[in-house]
Every structure is written in structure tokens, then in C-alpha cells.
C-alpha positions, 0 to 999 in steps of 0.5 A: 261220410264213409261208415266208421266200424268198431274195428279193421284189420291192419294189412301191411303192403301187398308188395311184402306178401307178393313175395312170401305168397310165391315162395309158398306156390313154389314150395307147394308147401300149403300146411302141415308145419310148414316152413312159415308155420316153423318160422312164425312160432319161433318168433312168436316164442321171442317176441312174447317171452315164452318157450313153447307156441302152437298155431292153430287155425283160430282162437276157439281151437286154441282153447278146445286144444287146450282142455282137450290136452289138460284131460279136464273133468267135472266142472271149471270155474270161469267168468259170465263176461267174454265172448261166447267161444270161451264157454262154448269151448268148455261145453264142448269139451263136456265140463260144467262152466261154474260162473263168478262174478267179475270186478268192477274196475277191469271187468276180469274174473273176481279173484276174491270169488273163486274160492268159495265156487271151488268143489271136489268136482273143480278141474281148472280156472278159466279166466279172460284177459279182458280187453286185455287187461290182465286178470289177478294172476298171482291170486289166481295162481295161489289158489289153484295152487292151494287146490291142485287146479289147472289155469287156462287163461283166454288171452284173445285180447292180449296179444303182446300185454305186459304186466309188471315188466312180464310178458302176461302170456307166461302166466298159467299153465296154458293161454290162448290167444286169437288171431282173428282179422279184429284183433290187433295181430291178425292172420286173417284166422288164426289163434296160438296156444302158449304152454309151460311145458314141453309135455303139455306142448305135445299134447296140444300138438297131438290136439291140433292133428287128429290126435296123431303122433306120428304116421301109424300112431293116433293114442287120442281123439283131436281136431283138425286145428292146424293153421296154413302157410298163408295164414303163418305168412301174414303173421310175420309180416304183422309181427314186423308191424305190431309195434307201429299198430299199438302206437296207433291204437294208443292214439286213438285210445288217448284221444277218446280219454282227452275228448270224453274226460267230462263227459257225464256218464260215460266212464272210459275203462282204465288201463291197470298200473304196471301195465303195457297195453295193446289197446284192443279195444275202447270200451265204456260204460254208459252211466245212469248220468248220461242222457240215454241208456247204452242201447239208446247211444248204440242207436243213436252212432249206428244211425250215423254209420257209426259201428260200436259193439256191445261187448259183453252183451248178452252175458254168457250166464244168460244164454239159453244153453247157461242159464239154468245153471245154478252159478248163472243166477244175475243176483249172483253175478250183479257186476258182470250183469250191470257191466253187460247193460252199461258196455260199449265198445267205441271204433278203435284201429290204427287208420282211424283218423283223428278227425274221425275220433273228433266226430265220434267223441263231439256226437257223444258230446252233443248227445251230454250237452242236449242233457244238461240243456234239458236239466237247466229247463 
């Protein structure tokens, strides 16, 4: 059987590329807000509910673009469970991540211990949808509120999310979002940034070019974060196939829930009420009922050549560059730190097979049954 991996990018049929792929060879338009990049952000802006997007080349950008053009200082609070370009990105941007622990029933940044991390020296919150649930924006937004604090939200994962009718990318002063070829939108590479204002739109512009605002002007340092015409184009072909991926994904979600429901040990993340999901990922967490820890299923799949991830594992607060910070302490943060030992992240695509969700949930299955066998003895 061929290997079954955590993900693959969706393509939509060559034979609807071929055509924008000349109109750009004809144009030899190639970047630099061209008539694609133009195209792909208005529509972006209607489909998601929002009034200003900036592409930029990839998600990591997305973010550095944004603390650059929040001018943040000092430190931010944010959370030790996401992928490593969340803090990188702070580091880079020379504040002090403050880490807090995260809930147990979404694994999102703790609302509730925000507050008691916030110091005089405290710029912004950074918080992750993860998996693309979403996080507390109403606490969150009260409490930067209550403190003057900006709140930046990493919504990788939440590409087309809604929440209580909403589309969860307004909430905030800035999102960021991940086009990488994992997601469930793609541009090969690629990310956005969603601001509330025009003037902060500016500023991640200003970000994403140098640092320039027109030809003999640069008033500020930035990068080179602009994303190119291909990358524009693939994304609005995947726009016209976002809802056929989603409907798929939801497949697969729902046929993992069906199959695995009894299983001893193995808790399936939970959708929040009110929520309109992507279905990004499937992660579980392996319990102590289960017949081996999560490192033992991981191994156990991968020696069938089935790929699952470990997302979140290692926990940021752990890595070399974090763990002597004071908030990376694991006695304070022992949710994130058990959830990071407990994760993994089932296959989940839009041309993952039904037959294939069957082998993956009966060898976890099998793995359970051989359990209580054991246990009956």
C-alpha cells in the first residue's frame, strides 16, 4: 500500500492554471502587486469578512510584518503550544515571549491567565487559533482593553473559521494566516495578514517591501515578504475549491470520530459550539488507558507507513532558546505540557479515502483490542 501522510495539498486541475500561468508570461508581471496579488485580496477581503489583507510570501512573514508594524516593545504574552514560527517571530522582533498555559478542552491560550502575566513592560497578546478552534476572543479582547494592549492572533489554522456566525479573522487588531501547501488553503507559499485599520494596513504594506513607501521614500526597516503572481494565482483557484476541501475534510473528521468513539484512550479534540470549522487537523490525545503512550502509536503507524505528527511536540517553552525564561517553568504550564505528550495529529486531506480512514482508525483499534485481551488474562 502506498504511505499514507498527516497531509497533502489540495491542486485543483492543471487545465485551470495553464491559463492564468500565461496570462502571467504574457504580462511578464511576476510580483510586486500585480494584477493577481490585486485580484487574490479582494476576494480574500469578501470571502473572509474583512476590509484590509496583505499577502505576503508565508506565514512566518505574516507575523514578523505584524510586530514590526505594531512598533511592540518589552514583552508579549502568548502560548507555549503552537509551532515554532509563532515564537520565533517575537524573538525576532527583539520582545520576550511570557508564556501561559492553555485549556484543556481546546488546547488555546488560558484566558483566564493572561491577566496575572500582564507587567508595565506588557505590549500585546499573542495568541493561536489552534487547529483552528478559536481561541476566547471576547476575554482576550477585554483584557487587552482593560491594559491598552494590542492582540495579534496567529490564525494559521483558521483559514475560513467561523464563530458564532462571524468570521473569527476580525477579531483582534491583526491575524495571520499560512498559506503553506499543509493547510487547507494553499499557494504552495504563502500567508496574509488581516488588519482592522487602514493605517495599520499601511504599516504591514510599508513591513512586507523594504520598508518603502514609494519610490525615493524608505521612513523604516522591513523585509522582502511580498508573494508572487504564481502564488496569487493558485490561490484563486483554491478559493473557487475551498468549500469542496472543507466538505471533504469534514469527511474524513467525522468518519475518525465514528470509528474511534470507543476507543479506551484516545480522546478526539472537540469541535467548539457555535463553530464553522476547516477541519485543518485531527489531533488526539493518547491517554493513559491506551495500550501504549503516544511515542508508542506514533511508531507503531509509522511502521505501517502511516505518517501522523506530533503537533505540539516539543513544547516551545522547552526549546533551547525559551527554556530559561521564567514563564517556561513545565510546573507552570502543566496542561500544554501534558497535552504536548498526549498529541497526535491523525492523516486528514480531502483525497484521503474512506478505506484508508478505516485502516488507520482499525490499527488503532487492533492496537485497544490486543489491550483488553491482555488485561482479561
Amino acid at each position: 500500500m502506498p504511505p499514507i501522510y498527516v497531509t497533502k495539498p489540495y491542486l485543483p486541475p492543471l487545465a485551470e492554471f495553464l491559463p492564468m500561468l500565461e496570462r502571467i508570461w504574457d504580462s511578464k508581471v511576476l510580483t510586486n502587486n500585480g494584477p493577481f496579488h490585486q485580484q487574490l485580496e479582494a476576494e480574500l477581503c469578501g470571502f473572509l469578512g474583512v476590509n484590509h489583507v496583505s499577502l505576503v510570501a508565508n506565514g512566518m512573514l505574516a507575523l514578523t510584518a505584524v510586530i514590526d508594524a505594531a512598533q511592540l516593545e518589552g514583552e508579549v504574552i502568548t502560548t507555549p503550544y503552537s509551532f515554532v514560527a509563532t515564537t520565533h517571530s517575537v524573538k525576532i522582533g527583539r520582545l520576550t515571549p511570557v508564556f501561559v498555559d492553555i485549556r484543556p478542552d481546546d488546547l488555546n491560550i488560558d484566558a483566564a491567565a493572561i491577566e496575572a502575566a500582564i507587567t508595565p513592560r506588557t505590549s500585546a497578546i499573542v495568541a493561536v487559533h489552534c487547529y483552528g478552534n478559536p481561541c476566547d476572543v471576547e476575554t482576550i479582547q477585554a483584557i487587552a482593553d482593560r491594559h491598552g494592549l494590542k492582540v495579534i492572533y496567529d490564525a494559521a489554522h483558521a483559514f475560513g473559521v467561523r464563530h458564532k456566525g462571524r468570521g473569527l479573522l476580525a477579531a483582534g487588531d491583526f491575524s495571520t494566516l499560512s498559506f503553506h501547501a499543509t493547510k487547507a488553503f494553499n499557494t504552495f507559499e504563502g500567508g496574509a495578514v488581516i488588519t482592522r485599520t487602514q493605517g495599520d494596513e499601511l504599516a504591514v504594506n510599508r513591513a512586507r517591501n523594504f520598508g518603502i513607501t514609494d519610490e525615493v521614500t524608505v521612513p523604516t526597516v522591513g523585509t522582502n515578504a511580498k508573494m508572487s503572481e504564481f502564488n496569487a494565482a493558485l490561490g484563486l483557484l483554491q478559493l473557487r475549491h475551498f468549500e469542496h476541501v472543507r466538505r471533504e475534510r469534514g469527511r474524513v473528521d467525522q468518519l475518525y470520530r465514528t470509528l474511534l468513539a470507543d476507543v479506551p484512550g484516545i480522546y478526539p479534540l472537540g469541535i467548539p459550539a457555535d463553530t464553522e470549522p476547516n477541519f485543518s487537523y485531527f489531533p488526539v490525545l493518547v491517554g493513559p488507558e491506551f495500550r501504549t503512550d503516544r511515542d508508542g502509536l506514533y511508531h507503531e503507524l509509522k511502521a505501517e507507513e502511516i505518517y501522523s505528527r506530533r503537533y505540539f511536540y516539543p513544547l516551545l517553552s522547552s526549546l533551547p532558546m525559551y527554556r530559561g525564561l521564567p514563564s517556561a517553568a513545565p510546573s507552570d504550564l502543566p496542561v500544554a505540557t501534558r497535552a504536548a505528550d498526549q498529541v497526535l495529529c491523525l492523516p486528514i486531506y480531502p483525497d484521503l479515502a474512506n478505506g484508508e480512514v478505516e485502516r488507520i482508525a482499525g490499527l488503532i483499534r487492533g492496537a485497544s483490542a490486543v489491550n483488553a485481551r491482555r488485561a482479561a488474562r
